[in-house]
C-alpha angles and dihedrals in degrees: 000000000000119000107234118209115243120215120244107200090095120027116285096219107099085050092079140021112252122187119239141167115261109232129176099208112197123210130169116249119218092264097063092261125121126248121210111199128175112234122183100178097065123123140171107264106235127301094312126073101281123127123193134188129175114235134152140246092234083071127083085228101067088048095043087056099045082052103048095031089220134068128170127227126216121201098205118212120237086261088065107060087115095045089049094043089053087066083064099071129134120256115247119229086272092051101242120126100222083185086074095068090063089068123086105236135181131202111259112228109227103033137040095265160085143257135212100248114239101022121135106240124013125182133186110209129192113215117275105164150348119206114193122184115077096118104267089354144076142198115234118183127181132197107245102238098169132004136176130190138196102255098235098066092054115113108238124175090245097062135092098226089213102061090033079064102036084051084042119033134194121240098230114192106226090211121233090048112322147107141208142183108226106209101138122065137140125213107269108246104243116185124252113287098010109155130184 
């Protein structure tokens, strides 16, 4: 197959799928309320505990998080696409989202904030940075202070990793505008030797 040359004079992205974690990302308004949003660019920062998402200035949540210095994250699980989409919602003129009180919520225990129920991996992160500049978006990364995680997605050593994915799978975002539950998947062959 030929390679064909994308133009770079508007973003490339939408061109082609490309595959992303699915995060709810939580986040205090200014009246003492919570705010869920969906975020698909979102990635461990590196081996220590930093996590990092890309949002804009032009969403409450940005400006919710520079306020408060602190924000959770939620991995939902396949069974939650609804639940995740809901997050999603539209503001109403107030600026409240009603959709959010449909979703069964918890407190999270080291920050002011609150998690999505049920989902397999939730983290409460204190501030660490905000990096504008990217044109309409930013890179927010937060410092893990406290994080929880279904035990069946755990890696333990007794466990065939492949069948502990395949009986727990991993809610994958199919950017632009799709999903997947990743339930297949095959150790990457790393050569002899290979270290972090």
């Amino acid at each position: 197959m030929a390679h064909i040359p994308l133009s770079v004079e508007r973003p490339i992205w939408d061109r082609l799928f490309l595959v992303a974690p699915l995060v709810v990302v939580g986040s205090k308004e200014p009246d003492g309320s919570f705010d869920l949003a969906p975020k698909h660019m979102a990635i461990p920062l590196g081996w220590n505990n930093y996590y990092a998402f890309v949002c804009s200035p032009r969403h409450a949540t940005y400006h919710n998080i520079q306020r408060e210095g602190q924000f959770t994250v939620s991995f939902p699980k396949p069974t939650q696409v609804v639940t995740s989409s809901l997050t999603a919602s539209p503001r109403c003129e107030d600026g409240s989202k009603p959709a959010l009180r449909l979703l069964a919520q918890r407190r999270a225990t080291m920050v002011d904030g609150v998690l999505l129920e049920d989902c397999y991996l939730h983290l409460e992160c204190r501030l660490h940075t905000v990096m504008d500049g990217f044109e309409a978006n930013s890179l927010i990364v937060g410092t893990v202070v406290a994080a929880s995680a279904d035990e069946s997605y755990l890696r333990m050593e007794d466990r065939d990793e492949g069948e502990q994915i395949h009986r727990s799978p991993l809610l994958v975002y199919v950017s632009p505008g799709r999903f997947a539950a990743l339930t297949d998947t095959t150790r990457f062959p790393l050569p002899a030797g290979f270290s972090r």
